[in-house]
MIFISE-745699 format. One record per atom (N, C-alpha, C): x, y, z; residue in three letters. Coordinates in steps of 0.1 Angstrom, whole numbers, padded with zeros to 4 digits, always signed. Layout:
# residues N
XYZALA;...
END
This chain:
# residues 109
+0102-0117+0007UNK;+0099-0130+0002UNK;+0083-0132+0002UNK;+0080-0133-0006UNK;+0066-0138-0004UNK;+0059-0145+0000UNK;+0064-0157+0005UNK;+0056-0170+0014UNK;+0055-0163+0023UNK;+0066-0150+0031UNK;+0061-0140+0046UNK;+0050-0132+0046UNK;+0038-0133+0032UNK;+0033-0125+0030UNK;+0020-0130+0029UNK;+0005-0126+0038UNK;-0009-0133+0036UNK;-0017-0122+0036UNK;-0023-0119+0026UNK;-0039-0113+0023UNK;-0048-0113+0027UNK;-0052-0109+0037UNK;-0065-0116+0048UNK;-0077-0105+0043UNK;-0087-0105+0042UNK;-0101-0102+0038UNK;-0111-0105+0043UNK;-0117-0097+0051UNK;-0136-0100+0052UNK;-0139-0107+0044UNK;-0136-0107+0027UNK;-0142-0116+0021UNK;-0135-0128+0014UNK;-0144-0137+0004UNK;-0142-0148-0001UNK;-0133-0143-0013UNK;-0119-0149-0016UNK;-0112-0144-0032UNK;-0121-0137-0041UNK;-0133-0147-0040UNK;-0144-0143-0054UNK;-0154-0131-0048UNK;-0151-0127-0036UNK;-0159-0116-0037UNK;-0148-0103-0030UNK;-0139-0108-0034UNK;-0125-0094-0028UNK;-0118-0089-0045UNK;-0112-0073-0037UNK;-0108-0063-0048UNK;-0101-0074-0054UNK;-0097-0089-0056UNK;-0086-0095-0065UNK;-0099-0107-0074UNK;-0113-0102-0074UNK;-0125-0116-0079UNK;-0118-0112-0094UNK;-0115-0099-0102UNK;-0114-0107-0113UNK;-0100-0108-0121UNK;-0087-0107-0119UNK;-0077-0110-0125UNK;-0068-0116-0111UNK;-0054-0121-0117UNK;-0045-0124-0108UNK;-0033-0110-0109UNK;-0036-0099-0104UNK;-0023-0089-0103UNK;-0012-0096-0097UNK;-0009-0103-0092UNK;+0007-0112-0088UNK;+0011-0117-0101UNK;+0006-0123-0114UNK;+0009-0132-0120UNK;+0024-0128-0128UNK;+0032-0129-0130UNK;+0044-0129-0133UNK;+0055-0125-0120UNK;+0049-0119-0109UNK;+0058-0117-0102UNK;+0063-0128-0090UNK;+0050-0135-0087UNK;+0050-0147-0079UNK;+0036-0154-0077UNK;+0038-0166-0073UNK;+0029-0178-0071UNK;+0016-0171-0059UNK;+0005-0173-0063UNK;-0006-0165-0058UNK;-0014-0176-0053UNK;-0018-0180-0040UNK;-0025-0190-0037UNK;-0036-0184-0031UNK;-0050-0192-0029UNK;-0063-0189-0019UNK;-0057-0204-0014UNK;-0054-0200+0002UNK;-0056-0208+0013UNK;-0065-0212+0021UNK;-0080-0204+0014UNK;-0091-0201+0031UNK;-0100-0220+0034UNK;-0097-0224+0020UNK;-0102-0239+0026UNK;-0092-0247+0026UNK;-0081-0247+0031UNK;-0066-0258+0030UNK;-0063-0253+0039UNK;-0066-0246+0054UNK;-0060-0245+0063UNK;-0054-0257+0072UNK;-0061-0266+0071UNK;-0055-0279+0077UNK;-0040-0284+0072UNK;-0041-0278+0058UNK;-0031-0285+0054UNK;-0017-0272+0049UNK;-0020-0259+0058UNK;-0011-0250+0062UNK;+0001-0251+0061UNK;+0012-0245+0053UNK;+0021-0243+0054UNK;+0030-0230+0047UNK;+0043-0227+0060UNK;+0046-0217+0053UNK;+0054-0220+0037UNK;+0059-0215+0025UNK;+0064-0220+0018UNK;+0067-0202+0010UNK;+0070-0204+0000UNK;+0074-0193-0007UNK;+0058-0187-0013UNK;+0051-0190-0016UNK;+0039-0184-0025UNK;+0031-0173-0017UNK;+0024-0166-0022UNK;+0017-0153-0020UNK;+0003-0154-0013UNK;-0001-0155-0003UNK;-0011-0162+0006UNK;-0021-0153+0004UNK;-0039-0161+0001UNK;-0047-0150+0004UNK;-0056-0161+0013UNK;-0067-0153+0022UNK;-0074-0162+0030UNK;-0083-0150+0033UNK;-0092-0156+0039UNK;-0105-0153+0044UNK;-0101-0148+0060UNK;-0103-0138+0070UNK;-0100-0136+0081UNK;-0105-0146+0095UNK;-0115-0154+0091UNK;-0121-0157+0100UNK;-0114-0171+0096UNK;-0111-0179+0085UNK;-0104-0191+0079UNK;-0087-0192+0090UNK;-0082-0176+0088UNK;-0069-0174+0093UNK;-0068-0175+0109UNK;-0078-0174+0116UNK;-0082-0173+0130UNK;-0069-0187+0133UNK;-0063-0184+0146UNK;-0051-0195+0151UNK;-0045-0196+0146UNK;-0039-0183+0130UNK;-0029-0186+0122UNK;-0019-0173+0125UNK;-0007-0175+0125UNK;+0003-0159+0123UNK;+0012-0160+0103UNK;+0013-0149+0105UNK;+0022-0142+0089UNK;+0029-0133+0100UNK;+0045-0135+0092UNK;+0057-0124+0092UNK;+0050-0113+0090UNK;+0043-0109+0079UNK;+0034-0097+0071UNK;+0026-0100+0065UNK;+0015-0094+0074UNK;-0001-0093+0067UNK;-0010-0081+0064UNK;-0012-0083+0048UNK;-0020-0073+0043UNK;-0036-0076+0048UNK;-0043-0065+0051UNK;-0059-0064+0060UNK;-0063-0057+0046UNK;-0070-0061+0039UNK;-0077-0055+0024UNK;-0092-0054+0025UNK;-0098-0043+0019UNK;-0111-0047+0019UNK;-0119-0045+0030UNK;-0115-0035+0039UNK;-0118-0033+0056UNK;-0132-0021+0051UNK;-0144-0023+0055UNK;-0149-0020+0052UNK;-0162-0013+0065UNK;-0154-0010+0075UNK;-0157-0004+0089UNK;-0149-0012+0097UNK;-0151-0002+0110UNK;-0145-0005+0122UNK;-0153-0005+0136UNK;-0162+0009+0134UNK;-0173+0012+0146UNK;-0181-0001+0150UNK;-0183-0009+0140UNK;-0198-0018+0144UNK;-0187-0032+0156UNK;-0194-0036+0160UNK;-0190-0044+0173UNK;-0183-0058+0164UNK;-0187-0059+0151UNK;-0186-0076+0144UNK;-0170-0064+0136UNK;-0174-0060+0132UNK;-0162-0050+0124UNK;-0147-0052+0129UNK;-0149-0049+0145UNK;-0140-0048+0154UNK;-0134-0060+0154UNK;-0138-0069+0159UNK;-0136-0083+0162UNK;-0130-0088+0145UNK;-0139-0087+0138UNK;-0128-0092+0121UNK;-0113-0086+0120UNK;-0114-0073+0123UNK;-0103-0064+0123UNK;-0091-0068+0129UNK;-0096-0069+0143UNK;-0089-0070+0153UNK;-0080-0089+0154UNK;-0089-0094+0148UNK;-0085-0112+0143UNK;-0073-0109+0134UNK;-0076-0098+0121UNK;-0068-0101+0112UNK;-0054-0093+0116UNK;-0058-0082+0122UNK;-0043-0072+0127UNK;-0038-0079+0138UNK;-0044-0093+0144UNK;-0031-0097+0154UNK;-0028-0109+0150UNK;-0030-0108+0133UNK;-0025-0126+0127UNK;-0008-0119+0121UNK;-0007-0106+0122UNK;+0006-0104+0118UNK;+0018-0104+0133UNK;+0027-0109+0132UNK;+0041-0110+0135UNK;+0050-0097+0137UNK;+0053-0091+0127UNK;+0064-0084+0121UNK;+0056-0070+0114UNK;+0050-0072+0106UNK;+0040-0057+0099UNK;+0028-0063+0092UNK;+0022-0048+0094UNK;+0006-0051+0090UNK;+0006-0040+0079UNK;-0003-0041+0072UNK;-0009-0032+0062UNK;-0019-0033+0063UNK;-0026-0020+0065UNK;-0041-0014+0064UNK;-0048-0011+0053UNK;-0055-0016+0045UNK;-0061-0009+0033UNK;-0077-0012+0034UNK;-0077+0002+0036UNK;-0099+0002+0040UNK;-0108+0011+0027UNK;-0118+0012+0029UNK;-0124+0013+0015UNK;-0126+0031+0020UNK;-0121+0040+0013UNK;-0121+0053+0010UNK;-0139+0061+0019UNK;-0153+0051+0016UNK;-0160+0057+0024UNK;-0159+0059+0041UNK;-0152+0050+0047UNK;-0147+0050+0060UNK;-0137+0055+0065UNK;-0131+0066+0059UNK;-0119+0074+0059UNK;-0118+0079+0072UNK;-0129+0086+0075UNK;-0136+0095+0088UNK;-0134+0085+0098UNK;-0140+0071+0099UNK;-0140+0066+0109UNK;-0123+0059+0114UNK;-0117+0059+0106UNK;-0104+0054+0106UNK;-0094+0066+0111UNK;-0099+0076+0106UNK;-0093+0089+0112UNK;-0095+0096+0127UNK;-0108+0089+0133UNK;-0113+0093+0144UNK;-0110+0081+0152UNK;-0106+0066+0148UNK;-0102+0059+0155UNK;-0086+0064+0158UNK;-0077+0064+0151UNK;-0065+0065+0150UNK;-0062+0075+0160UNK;-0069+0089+0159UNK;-0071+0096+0171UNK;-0068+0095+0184UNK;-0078+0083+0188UNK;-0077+0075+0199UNK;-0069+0072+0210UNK;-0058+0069+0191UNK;-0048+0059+0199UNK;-0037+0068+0209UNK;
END
């Protein structure tokens, strides 16, 4: 269901991999939530937000897009906000130059 579903990003709609089309458009209702958090609700539509907007919020399932490190101390903390706004499952999708560091974290675990 899609309303279970929020897009959280380091960045603003207009500056994330979705600034220039709507890829949802025929399959479901696509909203930016990052300034209507006040007025929050779960509902059926396709959630995108800002990570730091989502702070004090949970999703059933949240996609983390746009992850663009993890080593630096501010990295961690964005990360770490948007991977414990999910519930139920997360999705990881980080930008291909950080591969190494995602591989060397993972390690870790």
């Amino acid at each position: 269901m899609p309303g279970d579903i929020v897009i959280l990003s380091p960045h603003s709609l207009e500056n994330s991999f979705l600034e220039d089309e709507n890829i949802f458009a025929g399959l479901c209702e696509f909203v930016d939530i990052t300034d209507e958090m006040e007025h929050y609700t779960s509902d059926d539509r396709l959630k995108f937000s800002t990570v730091q907007s989502f702070k004090g919020l949970e999703s059933r399932i949240v996609i983390l897009a746009g992850v663009e490190g993890i080593e630096r101390d501010y990295d961690r903390l964005i990360n770490y906000t948007a991977i414990s706004r999910a519930r139920i499952r997360l999705y990881f999708f980080y930008k291909e130059s950080i591969a190494g560091e995602v591989k060397k974290a993972l390690a870790q675990i």
